[in-house]
C-alpha positions in Angstrom: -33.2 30.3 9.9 -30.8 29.3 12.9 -29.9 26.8 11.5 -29.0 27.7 7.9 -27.0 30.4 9.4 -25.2 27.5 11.6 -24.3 25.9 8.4 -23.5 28.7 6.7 -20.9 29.8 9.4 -19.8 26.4 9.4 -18.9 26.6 5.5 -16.1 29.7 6.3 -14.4 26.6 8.2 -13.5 25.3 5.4 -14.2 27.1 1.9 -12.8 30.3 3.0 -14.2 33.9 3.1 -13.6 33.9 -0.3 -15.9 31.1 -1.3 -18.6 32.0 1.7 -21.0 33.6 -0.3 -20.7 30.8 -3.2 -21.6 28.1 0.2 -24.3 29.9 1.2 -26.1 30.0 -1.9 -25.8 26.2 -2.8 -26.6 25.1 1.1 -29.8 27.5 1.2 -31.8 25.6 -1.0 -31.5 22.4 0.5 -32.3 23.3 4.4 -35.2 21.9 4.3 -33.5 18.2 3.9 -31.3 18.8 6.8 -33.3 16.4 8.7 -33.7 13.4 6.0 -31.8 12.9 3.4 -34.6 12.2 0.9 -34.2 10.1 -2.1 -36.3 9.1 -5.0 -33.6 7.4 -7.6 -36.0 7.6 -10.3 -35.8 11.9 -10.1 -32.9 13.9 -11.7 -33.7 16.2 -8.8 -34.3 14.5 -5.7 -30.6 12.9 -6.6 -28.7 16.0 -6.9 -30.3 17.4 -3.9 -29.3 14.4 -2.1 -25.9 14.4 -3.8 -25.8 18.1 -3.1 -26.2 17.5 0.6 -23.4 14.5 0.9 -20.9 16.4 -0.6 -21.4 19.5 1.7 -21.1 16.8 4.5 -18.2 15.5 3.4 -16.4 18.3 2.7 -16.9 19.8 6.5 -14.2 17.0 7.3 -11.8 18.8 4.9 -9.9 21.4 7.0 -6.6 21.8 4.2 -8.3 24.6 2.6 -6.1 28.1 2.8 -3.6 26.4 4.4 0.2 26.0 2.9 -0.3 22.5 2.1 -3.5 22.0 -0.2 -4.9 18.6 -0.1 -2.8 17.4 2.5 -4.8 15.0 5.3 -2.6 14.1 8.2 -4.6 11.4 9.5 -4.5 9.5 6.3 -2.6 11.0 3.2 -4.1 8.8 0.6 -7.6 9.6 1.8 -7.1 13.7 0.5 -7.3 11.6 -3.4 -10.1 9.6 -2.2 -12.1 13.1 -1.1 -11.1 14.9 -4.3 -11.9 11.7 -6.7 -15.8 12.0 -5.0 -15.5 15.8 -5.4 -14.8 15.3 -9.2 -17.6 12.3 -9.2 -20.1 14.9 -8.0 -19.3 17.4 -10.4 -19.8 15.3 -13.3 -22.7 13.5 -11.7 -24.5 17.4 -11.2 -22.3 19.6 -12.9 -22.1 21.8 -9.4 -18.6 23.2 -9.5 -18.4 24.2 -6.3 -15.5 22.4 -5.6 -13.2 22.6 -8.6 -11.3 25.2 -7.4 -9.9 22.9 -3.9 -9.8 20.2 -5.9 -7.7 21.8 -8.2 -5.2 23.3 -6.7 -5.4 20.2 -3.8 -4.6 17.9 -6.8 -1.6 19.5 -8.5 -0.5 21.0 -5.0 0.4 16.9 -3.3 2.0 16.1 -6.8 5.0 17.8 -4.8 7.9 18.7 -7.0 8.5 16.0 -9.4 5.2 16.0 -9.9 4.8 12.1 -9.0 2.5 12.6 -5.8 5.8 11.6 -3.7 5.8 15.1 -1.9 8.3 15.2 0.8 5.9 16.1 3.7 3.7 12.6 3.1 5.7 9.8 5.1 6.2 5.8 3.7 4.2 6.4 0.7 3.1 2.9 -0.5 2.7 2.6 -4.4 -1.7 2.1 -3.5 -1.4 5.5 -1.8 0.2 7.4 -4.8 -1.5 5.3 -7.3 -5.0 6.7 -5.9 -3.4 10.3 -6.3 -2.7 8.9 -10.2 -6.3 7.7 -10.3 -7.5 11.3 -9.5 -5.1 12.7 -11.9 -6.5 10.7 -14.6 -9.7 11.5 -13.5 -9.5 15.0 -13.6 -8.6 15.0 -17.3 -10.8 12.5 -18.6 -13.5 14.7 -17.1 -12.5 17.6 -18.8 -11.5 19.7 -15.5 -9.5 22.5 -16.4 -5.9 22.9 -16.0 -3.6 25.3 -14.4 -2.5 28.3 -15.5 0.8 27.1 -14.5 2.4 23.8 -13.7 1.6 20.3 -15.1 -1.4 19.4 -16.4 -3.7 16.2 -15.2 -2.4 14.2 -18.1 1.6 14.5 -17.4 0.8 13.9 -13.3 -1.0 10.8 -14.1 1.6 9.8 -16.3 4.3 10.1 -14.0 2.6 7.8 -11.5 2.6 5.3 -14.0 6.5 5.8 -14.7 7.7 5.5 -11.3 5.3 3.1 -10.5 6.4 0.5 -13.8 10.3 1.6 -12.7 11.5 -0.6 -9.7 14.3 2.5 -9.4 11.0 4.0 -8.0 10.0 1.3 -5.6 7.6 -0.1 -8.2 7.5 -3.6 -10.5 9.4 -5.7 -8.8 11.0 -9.1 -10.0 12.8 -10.3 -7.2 9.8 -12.1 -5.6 7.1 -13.4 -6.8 8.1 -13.4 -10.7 6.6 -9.1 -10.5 4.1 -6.7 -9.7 4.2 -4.1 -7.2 4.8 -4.5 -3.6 2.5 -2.9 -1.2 5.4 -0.6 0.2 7.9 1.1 -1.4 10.4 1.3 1.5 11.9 -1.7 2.9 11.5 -0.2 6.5 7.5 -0.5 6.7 5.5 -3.0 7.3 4.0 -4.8 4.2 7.0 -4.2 2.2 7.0 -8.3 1.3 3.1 -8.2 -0.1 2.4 -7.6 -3.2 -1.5 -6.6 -2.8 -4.7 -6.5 -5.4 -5.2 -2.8 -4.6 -1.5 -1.9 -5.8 -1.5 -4.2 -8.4 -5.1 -3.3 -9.6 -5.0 0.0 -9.4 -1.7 0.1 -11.4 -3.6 -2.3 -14.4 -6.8 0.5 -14.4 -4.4 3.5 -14.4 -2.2 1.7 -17.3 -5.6 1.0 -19.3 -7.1 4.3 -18.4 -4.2 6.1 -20.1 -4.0 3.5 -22.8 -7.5 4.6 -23.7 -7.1 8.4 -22.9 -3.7 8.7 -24.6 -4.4 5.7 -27.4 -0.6 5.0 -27.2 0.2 1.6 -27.0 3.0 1.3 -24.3 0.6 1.8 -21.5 -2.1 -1.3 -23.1 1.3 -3.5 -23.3 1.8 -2.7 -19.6 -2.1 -3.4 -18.5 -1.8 -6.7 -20.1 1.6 -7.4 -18.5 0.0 -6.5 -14.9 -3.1 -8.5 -16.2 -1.5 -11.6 -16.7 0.7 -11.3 -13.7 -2.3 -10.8 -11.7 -3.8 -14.1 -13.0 -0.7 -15.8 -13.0 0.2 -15.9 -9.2 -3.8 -16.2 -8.5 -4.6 -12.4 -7.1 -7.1 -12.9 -9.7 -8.0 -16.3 -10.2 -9.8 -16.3 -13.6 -11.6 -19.7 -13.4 -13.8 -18.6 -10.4 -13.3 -14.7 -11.1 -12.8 -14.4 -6.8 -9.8 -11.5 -6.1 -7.6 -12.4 -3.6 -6.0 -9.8 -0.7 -2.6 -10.1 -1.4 0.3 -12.6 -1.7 3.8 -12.9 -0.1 7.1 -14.3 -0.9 6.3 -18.5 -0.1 5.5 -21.7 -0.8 2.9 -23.0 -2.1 1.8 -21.0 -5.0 3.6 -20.4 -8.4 6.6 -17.7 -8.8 8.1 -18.3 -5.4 4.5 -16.5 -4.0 2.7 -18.3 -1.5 -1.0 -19.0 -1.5 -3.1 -15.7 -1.8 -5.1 -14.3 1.1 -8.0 -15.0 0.5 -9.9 -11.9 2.3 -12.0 -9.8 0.4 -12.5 -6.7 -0.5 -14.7 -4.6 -2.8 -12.4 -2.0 -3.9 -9.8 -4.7 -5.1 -11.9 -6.1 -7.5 -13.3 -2.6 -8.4 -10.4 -2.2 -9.9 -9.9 -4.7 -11.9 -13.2 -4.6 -13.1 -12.4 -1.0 -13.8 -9.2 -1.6 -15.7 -10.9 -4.6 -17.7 -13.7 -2.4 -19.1 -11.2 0.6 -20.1 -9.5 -2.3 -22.2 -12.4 -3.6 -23.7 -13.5 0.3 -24.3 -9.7 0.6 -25.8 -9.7 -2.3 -27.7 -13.2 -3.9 -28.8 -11.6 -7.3 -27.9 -14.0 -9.6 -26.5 -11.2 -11.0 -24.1 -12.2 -8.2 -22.0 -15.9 -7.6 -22.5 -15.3 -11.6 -20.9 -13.6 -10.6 -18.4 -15.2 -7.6 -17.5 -18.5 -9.5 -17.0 -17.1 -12.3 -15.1 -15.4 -10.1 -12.4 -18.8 -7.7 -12.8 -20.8 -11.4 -11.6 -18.2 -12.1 -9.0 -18.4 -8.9 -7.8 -22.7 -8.5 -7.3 -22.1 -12.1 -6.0 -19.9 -11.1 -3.6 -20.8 -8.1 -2.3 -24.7 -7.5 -2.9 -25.9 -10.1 -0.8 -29.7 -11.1 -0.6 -29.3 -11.2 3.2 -28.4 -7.3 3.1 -31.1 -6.6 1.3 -29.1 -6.2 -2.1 -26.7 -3.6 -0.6 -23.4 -3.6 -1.3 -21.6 -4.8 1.8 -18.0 -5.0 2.7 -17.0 -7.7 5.0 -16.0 -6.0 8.1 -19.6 -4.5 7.9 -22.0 -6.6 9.6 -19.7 -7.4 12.5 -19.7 -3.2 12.7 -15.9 -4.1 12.8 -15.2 -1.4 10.1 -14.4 1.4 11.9 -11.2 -0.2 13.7 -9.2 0.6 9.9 -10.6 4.3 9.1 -9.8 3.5 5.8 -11.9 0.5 5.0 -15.4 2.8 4.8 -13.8 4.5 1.8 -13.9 1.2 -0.3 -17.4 0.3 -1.5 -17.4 4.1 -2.2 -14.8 3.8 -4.8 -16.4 0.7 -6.3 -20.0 2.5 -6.6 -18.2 5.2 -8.6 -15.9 3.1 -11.0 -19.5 1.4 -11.7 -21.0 4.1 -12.8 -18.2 5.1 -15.3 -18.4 1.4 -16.6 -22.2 1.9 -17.7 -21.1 5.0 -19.2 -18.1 3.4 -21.5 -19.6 0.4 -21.7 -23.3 1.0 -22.2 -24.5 -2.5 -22.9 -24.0 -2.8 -18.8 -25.5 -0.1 -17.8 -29.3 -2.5 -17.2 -26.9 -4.7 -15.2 -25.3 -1.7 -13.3 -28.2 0.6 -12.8 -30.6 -1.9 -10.0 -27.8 -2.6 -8.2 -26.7 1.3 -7.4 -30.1 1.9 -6.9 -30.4 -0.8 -4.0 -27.6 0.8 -2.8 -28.6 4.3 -3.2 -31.8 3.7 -0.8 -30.1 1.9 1.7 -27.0 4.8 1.8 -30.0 7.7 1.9 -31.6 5.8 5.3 -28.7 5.7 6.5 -27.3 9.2 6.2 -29.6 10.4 8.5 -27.0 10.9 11.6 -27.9 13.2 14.1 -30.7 15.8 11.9 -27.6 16.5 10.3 -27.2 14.5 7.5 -24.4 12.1 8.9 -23.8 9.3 7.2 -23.0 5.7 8.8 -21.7 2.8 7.5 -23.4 -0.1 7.5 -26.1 0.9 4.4 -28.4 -2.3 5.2 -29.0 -1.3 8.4 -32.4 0.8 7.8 -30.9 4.4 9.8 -28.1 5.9 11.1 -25.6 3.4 13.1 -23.7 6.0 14.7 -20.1 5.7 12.5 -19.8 9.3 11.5 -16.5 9.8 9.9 -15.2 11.3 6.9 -14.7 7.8 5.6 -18.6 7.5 5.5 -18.9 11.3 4.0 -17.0 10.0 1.5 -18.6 6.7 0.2 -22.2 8.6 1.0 -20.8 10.9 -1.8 -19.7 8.7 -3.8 -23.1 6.7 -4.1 -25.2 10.0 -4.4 -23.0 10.5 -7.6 -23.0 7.1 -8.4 -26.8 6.5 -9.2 -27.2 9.8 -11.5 -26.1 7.5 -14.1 -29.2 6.8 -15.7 -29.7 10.4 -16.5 -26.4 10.7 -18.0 -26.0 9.8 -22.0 -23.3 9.3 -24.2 -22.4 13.0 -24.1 -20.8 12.2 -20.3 -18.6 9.4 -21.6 -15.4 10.0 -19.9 -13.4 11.6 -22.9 -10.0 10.3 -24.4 -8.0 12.4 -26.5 -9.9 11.1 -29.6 -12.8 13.0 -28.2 -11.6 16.1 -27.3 -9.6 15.2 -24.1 -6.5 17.8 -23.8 -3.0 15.7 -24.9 -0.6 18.2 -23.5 1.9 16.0 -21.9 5.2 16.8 -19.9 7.7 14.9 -22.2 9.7 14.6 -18.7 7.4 12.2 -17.4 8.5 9.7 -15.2 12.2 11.3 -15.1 11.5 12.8 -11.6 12.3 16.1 -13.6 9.2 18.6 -13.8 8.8 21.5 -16.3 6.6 23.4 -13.4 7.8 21.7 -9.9 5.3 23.2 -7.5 7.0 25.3 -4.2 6.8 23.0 -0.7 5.1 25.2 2.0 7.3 26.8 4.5 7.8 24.7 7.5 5.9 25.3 10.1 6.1 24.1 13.8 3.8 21.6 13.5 5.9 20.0 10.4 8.8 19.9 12.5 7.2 18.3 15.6 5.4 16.2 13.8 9.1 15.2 11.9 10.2 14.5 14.9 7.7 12.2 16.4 7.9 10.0 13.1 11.4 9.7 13.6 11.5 8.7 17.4 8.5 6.0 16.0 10.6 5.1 12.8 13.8 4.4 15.2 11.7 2.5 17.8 10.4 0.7 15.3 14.1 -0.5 13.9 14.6 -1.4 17.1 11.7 -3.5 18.2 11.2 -5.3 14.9 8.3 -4.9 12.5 4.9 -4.8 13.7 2.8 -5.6 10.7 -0.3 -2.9 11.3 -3.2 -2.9 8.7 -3.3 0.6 7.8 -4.4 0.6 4.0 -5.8 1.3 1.8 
């Protein structure tokens, strides 16, 4: 009793008085877990109790609730779309809607005023930080979530990402090196401005075929192709040995005037790829991209599901236990778990591919989000336990897999929807003009704002000064 009354106190942190009573009903149930999070991937139940617990967890991190500036996460402002995206995964997954209403307002609140998810009060926005926003969007509406009363709807928000983001008026496709794609920065003052990364370019192909098959209009399938063969073209996807590459820079040695690619890897950049390539084939019925879809698919399980980790997908950084020195880097394999599951649902033909592998991954996520009786969840999901790398990173991608693996209880009736089957078209025909017909307010500024103004412009001027230190700091 203690300590469902600890959590339930806990919940006013951040669901509000107003949501308390709604907390304390959906946490009571599931007390008896606190201390395991027990799985059986082969029961309906036993998943959404697990999923039921991760997503409390993870939402504990999120402290924007009732504040003037919904969705807004200082330490990371790309990370408040990675938390809503497993928020709108868990809902679908369990049909819990416990936390539509942040998510919500969260997502149409950091669209800002044009509506673009460039809000003034979220500093050197790259075009991977406002794409995940547009992913979101996207998301929102092909799951059906409702709209606002007021304001735009998911539809027009996730449109206007993909304007600004084709315009290079908007810091987007850019010619000038490399023969195109995006460059990981939009401003010329930050670091990375001269990359043009897989997780930019990527996620700009899946949110062009995503709204090429949710719209059916055929600009934005001319535009995934375009960012498809570009991709291929300067070897950020080479598609002879279907490995994804980092990035690639303005240089010698490759074609364009782009040097070689980096060849680090990553699971969320060829999540998305693999993402964009199924939405295409969904869109289209061409068996170009059912090829495609299942070479990057092999790559991918080849890759990143590795015998010696028992089957569990596995970034890189991860058995070094080097991951937590980038908090964003946990987030990534939590993304790719959930774009799988949405590619055995519009693809079913996959889905006996899909399925064993999330399920491998499922069991080794539930051991290890066992932290401290409470449910935390590490990192490393091959480990066997708890590591110790709580974070909100880890919440996240413990989320994301709980949703994840509820796939093989979902049918055709879960398909993300297009506006063909009964997905809402209502579209701002302002998009991508900067222009909004419903420009949300920006929250009053508050001390904080303007200390924290002020320490971002002594580090912007120091870092004029001293030259450009090239700092990871993703996604």
């Amino acid at each position: 009793l203690f300590l469902a009354t600890s959590i339930i106190l806990s919940a006013m942190m951040f669901q509000g008085a107003g949501h308390m009573a709604i907390v304390a009903l959906h946490i009571l149930p599931f007390t008896s877990h606190v201390y395991a999070l027990d799985l059986n991937v082969d029961d309906q139940e036993s998943i959404k109790d697990a999923g039921s617990t991760a997503a409390y967890n993870m939402m504990t991190w999120y402290k924007g609730n009732g504040t003037d500036n919904p969705g807004f996460i200082s330490r990371s402002w790309w990370e408040g779309a990675a938390l809503f995206l497993a928020c709108l995964n868990y809902w679908h997954a369990t049909n819990d809607t416990t936390y539509n209403e942040e998510v919500s307002v969260s997502l149409q609140h950091q669209g800002g005023s044009g509506g673009d998810y460039m809000p003034s009060w979220a500093i050197g926005v790259g075009n991977d930080d406002q794409m995940f926003w547009g992913l979101a969007a996207i998301t929102a509406a092909e799951y059906k979530l409702p709209n606002r009363p007021s304001g735009d709807t998911w539809l027009t928000l996730a449109e206007r990402v993909f304007y600004n983001q084709k315009s290079p008026q908007g810091g987007g496709w850019d010619t000038s090196i490399c023969g195109g794609g995006l460059r990981w920065q939009k401003d010329v003052w930050q670091s990375g401005y001269t990359m043009k990364n897989a997780v930019s370019n990527g996620g700009f192909f899946m949110l062009a075929a995503r709204l090429a098959w949710y719209t059916q209009e055929e600009e934005y399938a001319i535009w995934a192709e375009k960012v498809w063969d570009w991709s291929t073209t300067v070897n950020l996807v080479d598609n002879k040995t279907w490995a994804v590459a980092d990035s690639v820079r303005a240089g010698s040695g490759g074609p364009d005037g782009c040097g070689l690619p980096d060849s680090t890897r990553w699971t969320y950049n060829y999540g998305t790829y693999l993402s964009g390539a199924a939405y295409m084939y969904a869109l289209t019925n061409d068996s170009k991209w059912l090829n495609i879809t299942n070479s990057l698919m092999e790559s991918l399980f080849t890759t990143f599901f590795l015998p010696e980790y028992g089957g569990v997908i596995t970034d890189r950084c991860e058995p070094s236990g080097q991951c937590y020195k980038d908090a964003n880097w946990p987030i990534f394999k939590g993304l790719t778990v959930s774009w799988l599951a949405d590619i055995a649902l519009i693809i079913p033909s996959l889905k006996e591919k899909i399925l064993p592998k999330l399920q491998v991954s499922a069991e080794g996520a539930a051991k290890s989000c066992t932290g401290n009786g409470q449910n935390l969840c590490g990192n490393r999901w091959w480990y066997g336990g708890y590591d110790g790398q709580n974070s909100m990173e880890n919440a996240i991608s413990g989320s994301q897999m709980m949703s994840a693996i509820m796939v093989k209880f979902l049918d055709s009736s879960s398909k993300p929807v297009s506006t063909a089957t009964g997905g809402n078209g209502t579209s701002d025909p302002s998009a991508g003009t900067g222009e909004s017909s419903g420009p949300a307010q920006l929250p009053p500024v508050t001390t904080a704002d303007r200390a924290g103004a002020g320490i971002l412009t002594v580090l912007f001027v120091a870092s004029m000064i001293g030259g450009v230190v090239f700092l990871f700091r993703g996604p």
